[in-house]
N, C-alpha and C positions, 0 to 999 in steps of 0.2 A: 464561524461562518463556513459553513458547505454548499459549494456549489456543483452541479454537474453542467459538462456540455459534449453532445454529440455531433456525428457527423449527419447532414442534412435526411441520408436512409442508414438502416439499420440491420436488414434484412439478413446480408453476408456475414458481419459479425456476430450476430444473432445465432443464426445457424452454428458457426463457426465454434461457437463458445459454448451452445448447447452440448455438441459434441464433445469437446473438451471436456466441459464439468464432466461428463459422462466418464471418461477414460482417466481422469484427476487421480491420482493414489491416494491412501487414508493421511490425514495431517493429524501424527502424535501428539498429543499436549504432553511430555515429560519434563519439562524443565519447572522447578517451585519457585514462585513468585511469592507475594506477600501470604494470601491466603489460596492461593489459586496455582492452576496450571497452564502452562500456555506452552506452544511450539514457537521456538526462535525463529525470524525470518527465513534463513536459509533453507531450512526445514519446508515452510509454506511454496518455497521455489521450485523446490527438488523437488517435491508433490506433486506440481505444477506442471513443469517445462515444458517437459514432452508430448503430452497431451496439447498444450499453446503452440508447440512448434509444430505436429504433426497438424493443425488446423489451420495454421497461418498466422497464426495471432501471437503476439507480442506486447508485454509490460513496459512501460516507461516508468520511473517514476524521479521526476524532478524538480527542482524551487522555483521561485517566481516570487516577487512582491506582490501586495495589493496594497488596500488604503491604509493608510500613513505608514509606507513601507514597513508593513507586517509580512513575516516571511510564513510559503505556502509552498504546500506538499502539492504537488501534481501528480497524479497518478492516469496516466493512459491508457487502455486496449485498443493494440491496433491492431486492422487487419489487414493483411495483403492488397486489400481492394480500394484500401484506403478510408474507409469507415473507420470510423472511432467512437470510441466513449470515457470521457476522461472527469474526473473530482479531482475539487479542490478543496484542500481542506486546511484554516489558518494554524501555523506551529507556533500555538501561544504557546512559551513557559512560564509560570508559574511559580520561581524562586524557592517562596515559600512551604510551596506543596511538596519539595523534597528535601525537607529537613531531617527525615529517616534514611535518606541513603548514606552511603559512606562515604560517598565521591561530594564534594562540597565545590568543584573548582564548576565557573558556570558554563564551562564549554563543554564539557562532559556531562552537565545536566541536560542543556539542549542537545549533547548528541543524542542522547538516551531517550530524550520525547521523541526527537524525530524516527530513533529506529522505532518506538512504540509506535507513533502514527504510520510508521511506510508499514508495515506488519498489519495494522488494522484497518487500512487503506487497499490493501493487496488483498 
């Protein structure tokens, strides 16, 4: 399940963000995953920040339950003006889908989805 919600206008953040993406630095993908390359979150920040700060705008991103206490990524942009735009998105794991990794202990599986979803979230 993914949901989005905003705040009632949009207008300020809008603007706000347009700008931003504009002034965003390049996001490397260097890091080797399975068959692919992807940029570690921090990387997507650093990218990021300055352009968010110099606009007004700011990331959240935090948990929250939904239905049948399934835990859920919250990712928000806000802006100075109070406008927002935030997804939600459920951090099913999956157990079984990570029988290739090394790491077998299951707290370390669900950390490892959630940094995958706040990364593809952001």
């Amino acid at each position: 399940m993914i949901l989005s919600l905003r705040s009632e206008t949009v207008g300020k953040i809008g603007l706000a963000l347009s700008k931003a993406q504009n002034a965003f630095e390049p996001i490397i993908k260097y890091v080797k995953g399975y068959d692919y390359k992807y940029a570690p979150l921090d990387v997507c920040y650093n990218a990021t920040r300055k352009a968010l700060l110099e606009n007004e705008l700011a990331v959240t991103q935090t948990m929250a339950f939904g239905e049948g206490n399934k835990s859920i990524l919250v990712t928000t942009l806000i802006h100075s003006s109070g406008e927002y735009l935030s997804s939600y998105t459920d951090l099913e794991v999956n157990q079984s889908q990570h029988g290739n990794m090394k790491r077998s202990n299951p707290v370390q599986i669900w950390g490892s989805t959630l940094t995958y979803l706040r990364r593809y979230a952001y």
